[in-house]
C-alpha positions, -999 to +999 in steps of 0.1 A: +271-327+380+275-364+373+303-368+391+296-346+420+268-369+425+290-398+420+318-388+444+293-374+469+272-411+468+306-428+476+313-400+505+277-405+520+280-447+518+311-449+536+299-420+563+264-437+564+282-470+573+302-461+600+275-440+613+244-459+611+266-482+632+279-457+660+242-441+659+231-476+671+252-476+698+243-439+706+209-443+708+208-479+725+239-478+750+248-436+752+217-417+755+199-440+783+233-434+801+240-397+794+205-387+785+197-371+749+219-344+744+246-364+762+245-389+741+241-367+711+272-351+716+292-382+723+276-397+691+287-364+668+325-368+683+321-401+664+307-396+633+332-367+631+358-396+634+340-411+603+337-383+585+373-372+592+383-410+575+357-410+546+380-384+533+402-413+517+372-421+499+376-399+468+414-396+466+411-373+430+429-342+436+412-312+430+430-284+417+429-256+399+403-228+402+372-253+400+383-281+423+366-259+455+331-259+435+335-293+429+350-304+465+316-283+474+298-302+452+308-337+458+296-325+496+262-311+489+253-346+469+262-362+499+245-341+525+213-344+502+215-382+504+221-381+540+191-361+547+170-377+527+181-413+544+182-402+578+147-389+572+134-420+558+153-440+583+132-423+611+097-426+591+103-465+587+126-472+617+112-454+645+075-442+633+083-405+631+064-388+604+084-358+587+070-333+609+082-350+639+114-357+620+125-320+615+109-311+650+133-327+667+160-305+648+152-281+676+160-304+702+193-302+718+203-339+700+189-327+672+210-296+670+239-312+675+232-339+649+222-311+620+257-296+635+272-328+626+257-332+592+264-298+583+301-306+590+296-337+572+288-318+539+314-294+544+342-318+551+355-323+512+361-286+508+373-278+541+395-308+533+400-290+501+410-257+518+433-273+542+456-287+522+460-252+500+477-239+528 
């Protein structure tokens, strides 16, 4: 469990990086352009792009019968920490309470974002599962 936690940390630093940055632009230069979903969708195409190069992050192969639990592993730490930041980042950065947080899950933006996310946690195995063709 330690090192699923470790290896997921490093996956969700790197991700949070790149995306905290393209969110910034998303929010302040997309979404007044395209509106929210607009902007939402254009924002997900590039956290996919860093999520899709995070994946050099944790080079250690996987193999064997248990490297799908822990490529699954590594991504559930890191969707855990990502949830957990992203909620605290819109408590202390835009005045949402957690209610308001999750209630905008069922906005369009928001939809696409958890869709994003959910991706994000999956990407280590689907990696995994990829290359074991």
């Amino acid at each position: 469990m330690t090192r699923a936690l470790a290896a997921g940390a490093l996956y969700f630093a790197a991700v949070f990086a790149a995306g905290f940055v393209l969110g910034t632009l998303r929010v302040l230069v997309l979404e007044p352009l395209m509106g929210g979903a607009g902007g939402g969708g254009a924002g997900t195409a590039g956290d996919a792009g860093a999520e899709l190069g995070a994946g050099r992050v944790d080079r250690r192969p996987l193999p064997g019968a248990g490297g799908a639990a822990r490529a699954a592993g590594d991504g559930g730490a890191a969707l855990a920490l990502l949830l957990v930041a992203e909620a605290a980042l819109g408590m202390v950065g835009f005045g949402r309470n957690l209610a308001q947080h999750l209630a905008h899950y069922a906005t369009p933006a928001g939809a696409l974002g958890l869709a994003g996310q959910a991706v994000f946690g999956l990407m280590p195995w689907l990696r995994l599962m990829a290359g074991r063709r």
